[in-house]
C-alpha positions in Angstrom: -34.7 73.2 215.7 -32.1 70.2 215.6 -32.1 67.9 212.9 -31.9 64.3 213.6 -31.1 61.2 212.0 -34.0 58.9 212.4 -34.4 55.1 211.0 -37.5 53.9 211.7 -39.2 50.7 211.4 -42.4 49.5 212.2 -44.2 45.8 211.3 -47.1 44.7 211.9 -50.2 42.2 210.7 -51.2 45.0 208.8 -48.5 47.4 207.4 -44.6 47.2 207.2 -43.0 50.3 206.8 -39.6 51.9 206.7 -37.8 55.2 206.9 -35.0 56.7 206.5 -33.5 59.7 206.5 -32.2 63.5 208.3 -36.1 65.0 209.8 -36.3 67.7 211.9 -38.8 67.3 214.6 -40.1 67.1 218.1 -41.0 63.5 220.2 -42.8 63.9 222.9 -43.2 61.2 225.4 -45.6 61.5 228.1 -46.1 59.4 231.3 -42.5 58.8 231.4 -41.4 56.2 234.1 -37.6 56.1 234.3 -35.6 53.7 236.1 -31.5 54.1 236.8 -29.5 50.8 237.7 -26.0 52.3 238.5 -23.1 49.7 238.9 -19.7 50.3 240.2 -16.6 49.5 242.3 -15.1 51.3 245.1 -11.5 52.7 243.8 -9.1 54.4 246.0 -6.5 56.4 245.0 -2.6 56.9 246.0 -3.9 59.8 248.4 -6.1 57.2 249.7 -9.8 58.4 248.4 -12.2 56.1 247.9 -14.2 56.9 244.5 -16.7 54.7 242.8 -15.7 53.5 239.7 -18.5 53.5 237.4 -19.3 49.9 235.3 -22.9 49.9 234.5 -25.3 52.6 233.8 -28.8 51.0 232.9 -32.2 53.5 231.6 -35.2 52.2 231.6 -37.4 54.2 229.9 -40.8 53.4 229.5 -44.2 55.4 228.4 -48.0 54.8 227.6 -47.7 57.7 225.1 -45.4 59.4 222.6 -46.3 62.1 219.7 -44.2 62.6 216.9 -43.7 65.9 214.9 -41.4 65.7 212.1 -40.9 67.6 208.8 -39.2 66.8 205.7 -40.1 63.2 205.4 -40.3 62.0 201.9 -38.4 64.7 200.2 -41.2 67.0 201.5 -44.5 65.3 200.1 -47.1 66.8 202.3 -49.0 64.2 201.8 -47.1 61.3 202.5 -45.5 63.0 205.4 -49.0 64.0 207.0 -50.3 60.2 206.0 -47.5 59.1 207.8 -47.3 61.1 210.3 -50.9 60.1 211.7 -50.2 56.5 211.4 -47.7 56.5 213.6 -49.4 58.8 216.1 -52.2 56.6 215.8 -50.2 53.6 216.4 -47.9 55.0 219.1 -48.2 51.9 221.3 -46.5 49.7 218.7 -43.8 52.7 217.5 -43.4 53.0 221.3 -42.4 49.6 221.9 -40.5 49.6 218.3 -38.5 52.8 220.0 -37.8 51.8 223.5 -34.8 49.8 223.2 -32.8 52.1 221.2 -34.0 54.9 223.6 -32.5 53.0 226.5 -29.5 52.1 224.8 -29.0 55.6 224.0 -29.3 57.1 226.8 -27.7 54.2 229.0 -24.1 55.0 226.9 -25.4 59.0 227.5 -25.7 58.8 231.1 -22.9 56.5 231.7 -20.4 59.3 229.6 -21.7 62.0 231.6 -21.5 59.8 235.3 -18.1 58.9 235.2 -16.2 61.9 235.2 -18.4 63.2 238.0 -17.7 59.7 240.3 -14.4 60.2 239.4 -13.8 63.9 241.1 -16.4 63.3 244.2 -15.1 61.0 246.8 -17.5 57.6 248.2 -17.4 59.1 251.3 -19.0 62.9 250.4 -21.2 61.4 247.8 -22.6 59.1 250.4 -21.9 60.3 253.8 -24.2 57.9 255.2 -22.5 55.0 254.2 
């Protein structure tokens, strides 16, 4: 299991609520649409490889429904932590939405650490024969 720092807030018409604090736990998002907007410049090199220099790596993440398992919330109140743990299941839609900019965020800067090193070794030209 892999603890993760979590701060969470949600507000609403009806309820306002904060958290946080190190949980361990499991989010599960299902119907997952992802969308990729990669954004670069061609870069050749002194050997005279072209390479695409990577500038932008957008993730749009979207979903219609998450579930959240989490322990040790509230110092470990059972109580509280089940209490809260079936609001926000029950209000996924709004946590979704709450969640879904940080998500993309997060795995924009992700994606764009991992992408550049590999644009960096494969040449334009093998990556996109085609072209």
């Amino acid at each position: 299991m892999e603890l993760e720092k979590f701060d969470v807030k949600i507000s609403s018409d009806k309820a306002y609520i904060s958290m946080t604090g190190l949980f361990d736990g499991d989010k599960t998002l299902n119907d997952l649409d992802v969308h990729w907007i990669i954004e670069g410049k061609p870069k050749t090199d002194s050997k005279g490889k072209t390479y695409l220099e990577l500038e932008k790596f957008d993730v749009k993440i979207s979903s219609d429904k998450a579930y959240l398992s989490m322990t040790g919330l509230f110092d470990g109140d059972k109580t509280l932590s089940e209490t809260m743990l079936k609001f926000l299941n029950e209000h996924q839609k709004e946590f979704i939405k709450e969640i879904e900019p940080a998500l993309n965020e997060a795995f924009s800067q992700l994606y764009l650490g991992l992408a550049k090193p590999m644009f960096r070794k494969l040449p334009y030209n093998e990556m996109f024969p085609d072209l």
